[in-house]
N, C-alpha and C positions, 0 to 999 in steps of 0.2 A: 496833374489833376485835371478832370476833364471839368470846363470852366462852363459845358451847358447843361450839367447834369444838375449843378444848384443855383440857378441864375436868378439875382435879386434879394433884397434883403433876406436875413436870417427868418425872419417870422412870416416873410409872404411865400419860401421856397414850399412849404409843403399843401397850400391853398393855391396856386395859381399857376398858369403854363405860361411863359413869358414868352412871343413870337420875336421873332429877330427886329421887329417895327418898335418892340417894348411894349404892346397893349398885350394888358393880363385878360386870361379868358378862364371865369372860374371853373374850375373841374367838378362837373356833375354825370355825374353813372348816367348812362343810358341816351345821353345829347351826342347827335353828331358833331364834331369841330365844324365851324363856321371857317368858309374858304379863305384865307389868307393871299396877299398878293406876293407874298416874302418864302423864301428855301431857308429853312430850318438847318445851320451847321455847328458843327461841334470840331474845338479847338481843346489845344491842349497846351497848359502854360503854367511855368516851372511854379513850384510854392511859393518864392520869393516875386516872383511878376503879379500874382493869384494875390499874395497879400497888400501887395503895397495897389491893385485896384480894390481890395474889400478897403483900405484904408479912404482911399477917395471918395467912394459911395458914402463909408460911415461917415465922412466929414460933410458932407453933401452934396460934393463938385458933381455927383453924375448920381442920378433915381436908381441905379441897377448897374448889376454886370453889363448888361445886355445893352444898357447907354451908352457907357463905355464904352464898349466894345462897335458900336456900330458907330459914335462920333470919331472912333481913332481910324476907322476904315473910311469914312469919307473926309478927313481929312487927307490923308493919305490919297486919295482918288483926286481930291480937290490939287495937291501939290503936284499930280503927275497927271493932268488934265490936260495942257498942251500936247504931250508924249501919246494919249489916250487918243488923242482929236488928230493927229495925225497919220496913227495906225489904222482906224477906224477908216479913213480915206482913203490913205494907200491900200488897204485890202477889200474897199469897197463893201464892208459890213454895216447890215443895219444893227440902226444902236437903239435897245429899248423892246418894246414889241412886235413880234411877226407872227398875224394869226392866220392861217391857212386855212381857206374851207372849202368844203366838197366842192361847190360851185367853180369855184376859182381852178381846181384843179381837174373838174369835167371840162373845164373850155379851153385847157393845155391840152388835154387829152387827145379833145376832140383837133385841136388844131398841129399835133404832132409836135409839141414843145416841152422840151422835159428843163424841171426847177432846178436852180443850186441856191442855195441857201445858206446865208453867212451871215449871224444873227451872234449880236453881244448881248445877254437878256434874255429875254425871256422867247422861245419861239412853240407855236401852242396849234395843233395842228387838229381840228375839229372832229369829236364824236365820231361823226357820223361817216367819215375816211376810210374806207376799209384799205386794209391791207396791202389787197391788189391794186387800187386807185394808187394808191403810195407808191407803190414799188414802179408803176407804168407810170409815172409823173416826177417822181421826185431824184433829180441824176445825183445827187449828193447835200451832207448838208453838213455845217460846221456849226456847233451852236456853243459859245462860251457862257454860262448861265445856266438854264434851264430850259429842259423839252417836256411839254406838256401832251399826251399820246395817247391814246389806248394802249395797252399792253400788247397788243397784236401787231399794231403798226410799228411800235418800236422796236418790237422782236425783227419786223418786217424789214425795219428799214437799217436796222445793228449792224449790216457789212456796209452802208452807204454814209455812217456817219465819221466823221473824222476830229 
């Protein structure tokens, strides 16, 4: 069963869009969604694992699927946090946010220095970047998380990511 298609109690599933953070955003025709800082995913998790978290929410231990589900993965991160903190050094990744903007990458340009970019999180690479600015600046990029782009740039940059 896919475990984000009904996330949240029985009677809030069909009023509210639950973001991976857990704040409900009511659903009105015609409103843009409000930016979010979270990547929206979808698990899949056998009937038996499915019930016995709807059993926990019903008892009260967790507000939602979506509780659940996001306190078992930082737990999880929290237990393997040494292991995390040492890879993040030895491969010299930033951890967290990397935001790239035009500026920063005209004065690489201009100075004959091209980026690599090893980003756990989030890395968000501005508007205003075309294309070409990217491809003449940017030698590679590895992002574990999410890439935030114009659809141009990312088309652009699709052989340089790893």
């Amino acid at each position: 069963m896919n475990a984000t298609a009904a996330v949240g109690t029985p009677s809030s599933r069909s009023k509210h869009a639950v973001s991976k953070s857990g704040t409900k955003a009511p659903k009105k025709p015609g409103r843009a969604a409000k930016p979010i800082d979270s990547e929206k995913i979808t698990i899949n998790l056998g009937h038996v694992d499915l019930g016995q978290v709807d059993l926990l929410v019903s008892e009260g231990f967790y507000g939602n699927r979506t509780d659940f589900i996001r306190t078992a993965i930082r737990n999880l991160l929290t237990q393997h946090s040494d292991a995390l903190k040492q890879v993040v050094a030895r491969k010299m990744l930033v951890l967290g946010l990397q935001y790239i903007c035009r500026q920063d990458l005209l004065a690489l340009q201009q100075s004959g220095q091209k980026l690599t970019l090893r980003v756990v999180g989030l890395a968000s690479i501005a508007h205003d970047v075309t294309p070409e600015l990217a491809l003449d600046t940017i030698e590679s990029m590895e992002v574990l998380g999410a890439l935030h782009a114009s659809a141009e740039v990312k088309q652009a940059l699709a052989g340089r990511l790893k």
